[in-house]
C-alpha positions in Angstrom: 106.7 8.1 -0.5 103.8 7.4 1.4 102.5 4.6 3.2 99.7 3.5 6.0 99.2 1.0 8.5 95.9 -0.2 10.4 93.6 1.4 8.3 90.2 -0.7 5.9 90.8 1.9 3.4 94.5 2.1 3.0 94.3 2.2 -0.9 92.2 5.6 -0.8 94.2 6.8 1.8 97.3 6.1 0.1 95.9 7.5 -3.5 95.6 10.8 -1.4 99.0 11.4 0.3 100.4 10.8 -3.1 97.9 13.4 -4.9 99.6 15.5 -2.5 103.0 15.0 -3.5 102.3 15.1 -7.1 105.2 18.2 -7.0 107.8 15.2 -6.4 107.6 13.5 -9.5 105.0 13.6 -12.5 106.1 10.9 -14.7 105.1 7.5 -12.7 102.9 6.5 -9.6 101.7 3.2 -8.0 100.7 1.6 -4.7 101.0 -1.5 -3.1 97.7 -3.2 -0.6 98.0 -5.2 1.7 94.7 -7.7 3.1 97.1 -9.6 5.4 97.3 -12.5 2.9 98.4 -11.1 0.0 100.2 -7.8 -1.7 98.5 -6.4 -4.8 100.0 -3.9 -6.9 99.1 -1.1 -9.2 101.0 1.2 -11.2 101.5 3.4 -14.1 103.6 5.9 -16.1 102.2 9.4 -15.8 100.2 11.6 -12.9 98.6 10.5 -10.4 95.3 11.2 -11.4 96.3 9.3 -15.1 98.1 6.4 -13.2 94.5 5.6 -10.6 92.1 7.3 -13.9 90.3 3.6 -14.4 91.4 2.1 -10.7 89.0 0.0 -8.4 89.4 0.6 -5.0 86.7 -1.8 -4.1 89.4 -4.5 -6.0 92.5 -3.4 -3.7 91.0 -3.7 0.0 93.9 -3.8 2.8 94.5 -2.5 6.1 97.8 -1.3 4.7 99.8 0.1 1.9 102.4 1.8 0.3 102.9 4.3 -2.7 105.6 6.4 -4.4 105.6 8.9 -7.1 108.7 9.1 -10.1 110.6 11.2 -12.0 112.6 10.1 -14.4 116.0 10.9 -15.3 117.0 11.4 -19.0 118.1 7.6 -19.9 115.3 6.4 -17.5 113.8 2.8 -18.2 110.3 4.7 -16.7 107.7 1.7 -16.1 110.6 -0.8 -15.2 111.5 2.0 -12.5 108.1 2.8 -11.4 108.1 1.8 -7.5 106.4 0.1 -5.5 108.7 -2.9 -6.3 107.0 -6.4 -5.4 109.1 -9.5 -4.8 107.6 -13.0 -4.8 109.5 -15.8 -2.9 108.6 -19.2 -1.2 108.6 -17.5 2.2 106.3 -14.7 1.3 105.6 -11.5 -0.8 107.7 -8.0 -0.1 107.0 -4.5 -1.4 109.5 -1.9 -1.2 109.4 1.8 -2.3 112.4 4.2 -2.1 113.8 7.8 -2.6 117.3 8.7 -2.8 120.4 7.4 -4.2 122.7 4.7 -3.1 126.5 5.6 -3.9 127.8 2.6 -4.0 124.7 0.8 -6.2 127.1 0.3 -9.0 129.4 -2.3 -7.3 127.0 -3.5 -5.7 124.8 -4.6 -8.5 128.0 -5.8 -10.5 128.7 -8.3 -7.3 125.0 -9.5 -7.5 125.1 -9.8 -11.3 128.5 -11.9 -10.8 126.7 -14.1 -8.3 123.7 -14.8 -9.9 121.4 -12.1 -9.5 119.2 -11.0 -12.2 117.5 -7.2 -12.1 114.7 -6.2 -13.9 115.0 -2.7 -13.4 118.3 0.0 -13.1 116.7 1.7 -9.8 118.6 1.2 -6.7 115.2 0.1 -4.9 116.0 -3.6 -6.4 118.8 -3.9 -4.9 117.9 -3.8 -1.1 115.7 -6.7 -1.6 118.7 -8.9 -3.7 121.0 -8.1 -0.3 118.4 -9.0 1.7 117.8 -12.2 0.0 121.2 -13.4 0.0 121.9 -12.4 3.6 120.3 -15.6 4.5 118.5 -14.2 7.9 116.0 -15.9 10.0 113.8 -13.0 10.0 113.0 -10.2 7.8 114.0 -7.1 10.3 117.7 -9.1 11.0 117.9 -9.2 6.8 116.9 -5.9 6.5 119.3 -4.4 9.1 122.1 -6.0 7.3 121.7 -4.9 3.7 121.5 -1.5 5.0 125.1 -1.6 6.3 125.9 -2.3 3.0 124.4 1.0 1.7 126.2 4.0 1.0 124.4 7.5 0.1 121.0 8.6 0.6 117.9 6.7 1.3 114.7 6.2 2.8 112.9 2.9 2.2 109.5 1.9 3.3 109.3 -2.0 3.3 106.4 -4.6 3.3 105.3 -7.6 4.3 101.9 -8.9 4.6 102.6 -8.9 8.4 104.8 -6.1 9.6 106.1 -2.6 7.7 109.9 -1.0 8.1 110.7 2.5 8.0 114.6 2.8 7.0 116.3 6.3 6.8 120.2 6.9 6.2 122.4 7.7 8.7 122.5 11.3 8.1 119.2 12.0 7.2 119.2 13.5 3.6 116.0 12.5 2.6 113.0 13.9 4.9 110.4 11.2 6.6 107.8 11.9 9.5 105.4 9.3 10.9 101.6 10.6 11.5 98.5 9.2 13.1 95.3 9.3 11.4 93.1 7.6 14.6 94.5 4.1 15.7 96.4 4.1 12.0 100.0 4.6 11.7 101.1 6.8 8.1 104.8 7.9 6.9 105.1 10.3 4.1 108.1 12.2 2.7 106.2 15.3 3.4 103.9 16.5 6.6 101.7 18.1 3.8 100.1 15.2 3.4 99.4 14.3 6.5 97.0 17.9 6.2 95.0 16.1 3.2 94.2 13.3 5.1 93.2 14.3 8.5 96.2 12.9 10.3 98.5 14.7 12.6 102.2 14.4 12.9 103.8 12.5 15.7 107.7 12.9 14.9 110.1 12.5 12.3 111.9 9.4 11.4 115.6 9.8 13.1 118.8 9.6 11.0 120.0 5.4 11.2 116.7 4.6 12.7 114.3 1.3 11.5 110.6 1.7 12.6 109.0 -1.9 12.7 105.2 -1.1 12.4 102.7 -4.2 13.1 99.4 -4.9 14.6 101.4 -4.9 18.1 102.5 -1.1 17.3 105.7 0.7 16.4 109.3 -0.5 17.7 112.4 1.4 16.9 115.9 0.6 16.9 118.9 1.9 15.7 120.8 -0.3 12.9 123.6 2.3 12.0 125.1 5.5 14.2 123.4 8.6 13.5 125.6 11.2 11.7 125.2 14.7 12.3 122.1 15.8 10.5 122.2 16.7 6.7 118.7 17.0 5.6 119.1 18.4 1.9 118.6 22.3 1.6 116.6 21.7 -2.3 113.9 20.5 0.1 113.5 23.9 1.7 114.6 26.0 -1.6 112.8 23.8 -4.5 111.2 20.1 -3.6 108.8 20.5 -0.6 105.8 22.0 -0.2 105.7 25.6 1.5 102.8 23.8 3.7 105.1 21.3 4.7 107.7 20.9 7.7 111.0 19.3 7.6 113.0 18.9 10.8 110.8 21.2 12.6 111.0 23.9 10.4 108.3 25.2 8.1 109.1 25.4 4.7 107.1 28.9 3.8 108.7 30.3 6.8 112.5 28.9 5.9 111.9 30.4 2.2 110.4 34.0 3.4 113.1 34.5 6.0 115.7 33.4 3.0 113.9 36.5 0.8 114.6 38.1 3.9 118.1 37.4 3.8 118.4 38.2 0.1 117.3 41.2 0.4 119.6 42.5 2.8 122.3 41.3 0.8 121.3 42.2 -2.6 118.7 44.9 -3.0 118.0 47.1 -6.4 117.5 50.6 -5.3 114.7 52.6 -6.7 112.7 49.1 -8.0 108.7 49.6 -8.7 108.2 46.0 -7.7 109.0 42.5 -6.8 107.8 39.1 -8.3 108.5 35.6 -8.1 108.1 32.8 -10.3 105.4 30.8 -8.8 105.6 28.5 -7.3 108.7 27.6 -5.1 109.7 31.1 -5.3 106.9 32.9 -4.0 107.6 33.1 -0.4 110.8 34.5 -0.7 109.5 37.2 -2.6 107.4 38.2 -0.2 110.0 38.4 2.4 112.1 40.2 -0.1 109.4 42.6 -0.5 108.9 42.8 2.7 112.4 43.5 3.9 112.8 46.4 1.1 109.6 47.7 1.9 108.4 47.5 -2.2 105.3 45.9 -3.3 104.8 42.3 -4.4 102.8 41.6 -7.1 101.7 38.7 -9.2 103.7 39.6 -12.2 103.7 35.9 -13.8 100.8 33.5 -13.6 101.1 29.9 -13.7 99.1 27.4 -15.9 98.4 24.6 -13.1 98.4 21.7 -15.4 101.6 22.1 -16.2 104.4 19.7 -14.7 107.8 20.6 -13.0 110.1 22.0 -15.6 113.3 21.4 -13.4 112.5 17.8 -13.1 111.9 17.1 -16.8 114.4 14.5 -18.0 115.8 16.8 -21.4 116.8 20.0 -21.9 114.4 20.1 -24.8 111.0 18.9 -23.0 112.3 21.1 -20.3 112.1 24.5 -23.0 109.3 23.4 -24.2 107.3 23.3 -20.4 108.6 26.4 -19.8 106.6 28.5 -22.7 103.7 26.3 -21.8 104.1 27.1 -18.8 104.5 30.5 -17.7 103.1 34.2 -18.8 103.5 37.9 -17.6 100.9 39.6 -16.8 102.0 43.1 -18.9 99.5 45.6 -17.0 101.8 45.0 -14.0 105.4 44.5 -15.4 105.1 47.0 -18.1 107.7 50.2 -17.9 108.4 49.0 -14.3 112.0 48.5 -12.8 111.0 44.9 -11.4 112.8 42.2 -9.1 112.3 38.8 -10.3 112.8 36.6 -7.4 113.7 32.5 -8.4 114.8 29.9 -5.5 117.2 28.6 -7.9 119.2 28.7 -11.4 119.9 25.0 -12.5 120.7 24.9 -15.7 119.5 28.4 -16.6 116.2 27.6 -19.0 113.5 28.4 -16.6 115.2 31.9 -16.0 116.2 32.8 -19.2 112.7 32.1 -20.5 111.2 34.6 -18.5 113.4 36.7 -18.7 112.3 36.9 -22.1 109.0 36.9 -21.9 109.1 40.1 -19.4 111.3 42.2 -22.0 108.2 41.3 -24.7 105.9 42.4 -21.8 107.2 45.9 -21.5 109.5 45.5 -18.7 112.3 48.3 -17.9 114.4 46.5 -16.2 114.8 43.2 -14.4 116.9 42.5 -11.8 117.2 38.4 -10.8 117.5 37.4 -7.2 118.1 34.0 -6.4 117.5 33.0 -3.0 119.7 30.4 -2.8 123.1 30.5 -3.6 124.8 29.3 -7.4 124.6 25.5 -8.0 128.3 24.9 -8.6 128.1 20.9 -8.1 126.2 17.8 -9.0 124.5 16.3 -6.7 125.1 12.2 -5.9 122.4 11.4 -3.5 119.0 11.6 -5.6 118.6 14.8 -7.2 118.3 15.0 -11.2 121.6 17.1 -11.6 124.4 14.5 -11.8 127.2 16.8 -14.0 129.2 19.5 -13.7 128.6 20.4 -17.4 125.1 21.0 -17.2 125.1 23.6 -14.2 125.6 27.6 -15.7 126.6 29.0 -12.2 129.8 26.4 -12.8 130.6 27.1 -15.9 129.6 31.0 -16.3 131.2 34.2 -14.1 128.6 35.8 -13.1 128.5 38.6 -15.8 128.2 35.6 -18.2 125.3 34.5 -16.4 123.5 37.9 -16.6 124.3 38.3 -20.4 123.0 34.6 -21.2 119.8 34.9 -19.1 119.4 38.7 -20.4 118.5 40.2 -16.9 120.2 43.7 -16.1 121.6 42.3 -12.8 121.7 38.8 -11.2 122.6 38.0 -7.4 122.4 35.1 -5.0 121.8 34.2 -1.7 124.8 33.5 0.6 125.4 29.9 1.8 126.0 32.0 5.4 122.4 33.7 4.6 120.0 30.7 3.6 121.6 28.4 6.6 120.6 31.4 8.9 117.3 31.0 7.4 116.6 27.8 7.8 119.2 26.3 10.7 117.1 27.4 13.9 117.8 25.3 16.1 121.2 24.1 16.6 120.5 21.6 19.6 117.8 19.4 17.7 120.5 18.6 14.7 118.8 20.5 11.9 121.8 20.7 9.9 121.8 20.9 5.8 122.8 18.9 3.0 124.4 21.7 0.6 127.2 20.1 -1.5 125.6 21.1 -4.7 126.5 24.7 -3.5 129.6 24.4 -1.3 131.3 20.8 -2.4 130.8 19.8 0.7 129.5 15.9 0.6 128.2 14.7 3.6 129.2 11.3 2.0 133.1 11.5 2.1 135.3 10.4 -0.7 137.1 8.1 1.1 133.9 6.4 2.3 132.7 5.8 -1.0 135.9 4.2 -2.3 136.1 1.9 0.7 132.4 0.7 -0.2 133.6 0.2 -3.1 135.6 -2.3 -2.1 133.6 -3.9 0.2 132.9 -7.4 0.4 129.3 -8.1 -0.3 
């Protein structure tokens, strides 16, 4: 998500920050301006570069905006989906964009639907601005506050209105948001990296239950829920985020080297030639790998850049098919070597296995996976594309399975004990993790989620 406030060229501004999330999602993108009469939307299925390929700026002047960038999942309605959302109603226009995933949405949407409520799409974004509605609130920040209670999971919203802007993030912080300033303007992104692109500099992040009301009178905050103790998700530093970024005062790079670090006092091959990692997530931990076995990195697989996400593709056959177009060994330095192929995570096992592959045809001895994360045994409820048991190989496989199926010689992982080391640094400033896909571990409780379920709405 990105957004910006108090600023005549918003809609450029906003194309930007989401240019520099394109890593986030590569199957949808849109924006929402604001002139302070009206809110005018654009959108699209594809990058962000198809989505704005034949866009007007001069059309969409505003002092403010919004944006977001999709992936779909694998029964995805994509354009239906594709956020910013914009309601109409007597007492005004509203945009809203989200990331996350709301627990409870299910009963929630079959309580609307029983009351009335018809929605046009099957993301949980909708549904904020259906609560909201039927809250029946004299203002929009008292409406807002109380559909929020109602939520259960992870979330960050960004909300619109042609005169104010609310920041919204859950209670235990899963999903990363920082507020920047780019001169008198304010701008909110899921990632500081794009506060680089655009020239602004990063002010603070958004705190666990906090609402930021942004308006030409500044920013207020309040609390609308109790904050939890922190559970920012640990994909973000292994997989999502950019290394340039920062999330909860930690630098991304830094948190991956350091768990490369880790790895490789847990698990290193003796006599190697030479350590790789699969660009791109996976290259700082390499390094500190390299680093902390005193081999040599080099760039033993090169990346085609135009090339989307293979871990975020919505089938297991587009995602085989992004992997060959994606990757290639480069056989002068992999050939008759002993290398360590580092990866910052096995999912499902196709990106690995593929490469795996494609070393052995390049002449490589032997190859030893390290993952510098530990095994994904768990689906994840709060946003990420990994929602079954079934489709994880760590949960399904030993770990001798796992080496046979992927065809390395050896595989090892990353200790939950070792990549919380490497990225928990400061204890006092509530930088804890989200890691249930790894440990089981939901910050969400059972019992909370069954009684929303049976909450009154």
């Amino acid at each position: 998500m990105f957004a910006i406030w108090g600023h005549d060229k918003a809609a450029e501004i906003t194309y930007y920050g989401l240019h520099a999330m394109q890593h986030r999602g590569q199957d949808g993108a849109g924006l929402v301006v604001n002139d302070g009469t009206n809110l005018h939307l654009h959108k699209g299925e594809g990058f962000v570069n198809d989505v704005f390929k034949d866009f007007d700026f001069q059309k969409f002047k505003g002092f403010a905006a919004i944006g977001n960038i999709r992936n779909k999942t694998k029964h995805d309605k994509v354009f239906d989906n594709v956020q910013p959302h914009l309601f109409h109603s007597l007492d005004g226009s509203m945009s809203i964009v989200h990331t996350g995933r709301i627990v409870n949405s299910g009963t929630i949407r079959r309580n609307l639907e029983e009351s009335g409520s018809i929605l046009h799409s099957t993301s949980d974004t909708e549904i904020l601005a259906h609560l909201m509605r039927r809250n029946g609130k004299k203002s929009v920040e008292d409406s807002l506050i109380e559909a929020l209670k109602m939520l259960i999971g992870a979330y960050a919203f960004i909300v619109m209105t042609t005169e104010k802007m609310y920041i919204a993030l859950d209670p235990r912080g899963i999903r990363p948001l920082s507020i920047g300033r780019l001169g008198d303007a304010y701008v909110v992104s899921s990632e500081t990296c794009a506060f680089n692109i655009i020239g602004a500099t990063f002010e603070r992040e958004v705190l666990p239950g906090e609402l930021i009301t942004i308006s030409d009178a500044g920013l207020e905050s309040r609390r609308f829920l109790l904050r939890e103790p922190r559970h920012l998700c640990a994909m973000e530093y292994v997989y999502f985020s950019r290394p340039d970024s920062d999330l909860n005062h930690v630098n991304v790079h830094s948190a991956r080297k350091r768990m490369g670090i880790e790895l490789g006092k847990e698990h290193p091959v003796p006599d190697a030639d030479v350590v790789t990692g699969i660009p791109d997530s996976s290259i700082s931990a390499a390094i500190g790998y390299a680093e902390q076995c005193g081999l040599p990195y080099e760039m033993g697989i090169i990346k085609n850049r135009y090339i989307g996400r293979t871990f975020i593709k919505p089938s297991q056959e587009l995602r085989e098919q992004g992997v060959k177009m994606k990757l290639s060994p480069v056989k002068g330095v992999v050939n008759g070597k002993k290398v360590v192929l580092i990866d910052d995570s096995i999912v499902r096992g196709t990106t690995i296995k593929r490469i795996v592959k494609l070393l052995r045809e390049a002449g490589t001895k032997e190859i030893h996976v390290r993952i510098s994360s530990p095994p994904i045994l768990n689906p994840c409820y709060y946003g990420i594309d990994m929602s079954t048991k079934e489709e994880l190989i760590a949960a399904n496989h030993t770990l001798d399975e796992m080496v046979k199926l992927i065809g390395a010689d050896s595989l090892a992982f990353l200790s939950f004990e070792g990549m919380e080391k490497a990225i928990v640094r400061d204890k006092t400033i509530n930088q804890g993790i989200c890691a249930a896909c790894m440990t089981g571990n939901y910050p969400v409780l059972e019992n909370e989620r069954k009684k929303a379920f049976y909450r009154k709405y």
